[in-house]
Structures are given as C-alpha cells and as structure tokens.
C-alpha positions in Angstrom: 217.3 16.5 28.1 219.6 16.8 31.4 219.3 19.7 33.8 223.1 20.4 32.5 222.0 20.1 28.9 219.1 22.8 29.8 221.4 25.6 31.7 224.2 24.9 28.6 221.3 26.1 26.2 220.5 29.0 28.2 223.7 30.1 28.8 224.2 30.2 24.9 221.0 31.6 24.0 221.6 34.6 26.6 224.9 35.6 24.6 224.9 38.5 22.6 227.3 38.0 19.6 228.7 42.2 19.6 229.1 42.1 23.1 230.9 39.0 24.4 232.5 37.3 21.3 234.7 40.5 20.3 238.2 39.6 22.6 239.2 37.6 19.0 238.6 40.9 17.7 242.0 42.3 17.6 243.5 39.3 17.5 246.6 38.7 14.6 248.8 36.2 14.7 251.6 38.1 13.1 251.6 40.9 15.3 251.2 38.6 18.4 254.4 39.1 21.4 255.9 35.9 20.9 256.2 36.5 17.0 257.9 39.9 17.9 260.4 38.5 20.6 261.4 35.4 17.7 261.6 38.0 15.0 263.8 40.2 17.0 265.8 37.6 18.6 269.8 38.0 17.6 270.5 35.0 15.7 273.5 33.7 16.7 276.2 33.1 13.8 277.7 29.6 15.2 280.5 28.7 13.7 279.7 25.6 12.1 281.7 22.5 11.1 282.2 22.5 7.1 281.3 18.9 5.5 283.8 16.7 4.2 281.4 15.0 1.8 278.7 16.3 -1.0 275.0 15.7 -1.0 275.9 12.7 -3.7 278.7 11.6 -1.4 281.9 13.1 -3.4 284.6 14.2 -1.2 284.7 17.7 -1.8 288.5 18.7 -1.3 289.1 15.9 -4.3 286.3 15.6 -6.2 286.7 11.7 -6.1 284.0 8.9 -4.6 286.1 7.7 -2.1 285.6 4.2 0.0 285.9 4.5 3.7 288.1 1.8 3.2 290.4 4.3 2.5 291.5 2.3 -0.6 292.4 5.4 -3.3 291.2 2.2 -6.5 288.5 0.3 -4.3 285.0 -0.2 -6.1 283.2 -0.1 -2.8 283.7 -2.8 0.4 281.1 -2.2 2.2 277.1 -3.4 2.7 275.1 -0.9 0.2 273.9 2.1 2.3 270.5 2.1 3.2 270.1 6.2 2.6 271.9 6.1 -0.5 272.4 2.5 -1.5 276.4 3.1 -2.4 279.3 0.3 -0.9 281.3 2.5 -0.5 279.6 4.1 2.8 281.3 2.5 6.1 278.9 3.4 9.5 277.4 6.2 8.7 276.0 7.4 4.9 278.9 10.0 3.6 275.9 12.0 1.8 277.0 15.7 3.3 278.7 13.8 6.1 281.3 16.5 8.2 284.0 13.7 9.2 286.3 11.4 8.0 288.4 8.2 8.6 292.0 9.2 10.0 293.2 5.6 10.2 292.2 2.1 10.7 293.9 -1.0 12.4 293.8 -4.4 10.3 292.5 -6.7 13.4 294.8 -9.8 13.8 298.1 -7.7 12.3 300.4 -4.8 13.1 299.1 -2.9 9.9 297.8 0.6 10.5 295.8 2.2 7.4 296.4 6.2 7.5 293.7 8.8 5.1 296.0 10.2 2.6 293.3 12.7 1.7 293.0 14.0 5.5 294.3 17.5 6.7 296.3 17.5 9.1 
C-alpha cells in the first residue's frame, strides 16, 4: 500500500460513528427550504390557448375529422402522420393541436382556399 492509502485508513478508523456522522441526522427531504419555497410558490393561472383539435385528432367545435386540406368530403391528402399515422395531418400532427389553417393559396392560380370552420 501507498503512503495515501495508509493515512486514508487512519483517517477512517479514527472516526467515531455518534460523533461525526450525525449532520444527516436531521436531515428530510420533505421538510428541506427549497421544497418549502416550491410548495409555497403562487402558481400563476396563465391564460392558456384552448386546442382546436382532440387527443384522436377531431375538431372539437364540430365533432368532424377534418383534412387540413380544408376539403369539408376529403378522405385524407396528405403523407400518413408519423405520431398518429392519419392523412389527413398537414405539417404538424392535429392530435390536441391549438391552431388551424385560415386559408391556402393553390400555387400556379389565383384560387384562395378560406377555413369555413374557422372563428373569426
């Protein structure tokens, strides 16, 4: 053994167990300053932005499963979805999604495509 590896031993055989290891003694967790200031914290009540879509993807002011094509009768124009695996999911998965489409532009034409189910 080192000279370290000696004076490590003696410093732990010299330790009495009821005099030096007690500072865990009062030790809890739930009682610990940092629990109190995040118990008693005010919780702010933020306004926040209601969802347009379900968890299954339903628009919720209709009830209907609604492409973002914005086509009332389409069966779904889109790639499938890779969180929910629907076509009918444009950029972004409409599982409890908080926005819709107002409008789209048909590229090459003059034809504007406005939501019908959006409020205004």
């Amino acid at each position: 053994m080192s000279k370290i590896d000696d004076f490590g031993l003696s410093i732990i055989k010299e330790l009495r167990p009821d005099d030096e290891m007690k500072f865990m003694e009062n030790f809890d967790p739930e009682k610990s300053k940092r629990e109190q200031r995040k118990l008693s914290r005010k919780i702010s009540n933020v306004t926040k932005r209601s969802t347009v879509y379900d968890d299954k993807g339903l628009h919720l002011k209709t009830g209907r499963d609604l492409c973002d094509c914005l086509n009332a009768n389409c069966e779904g124009c889109f790639f499938s979805c890779p969180k929910c695996r629907s076509f009918k999911c444009g950029q972004e998965c409409r599982q409890n999604r908080r926005w819709m489409y107002e409008s789209y532009h048909v590229q090459g034409t003059d034809k504007v495509v406005n939501n019908q189910y959006l409020d205004r």
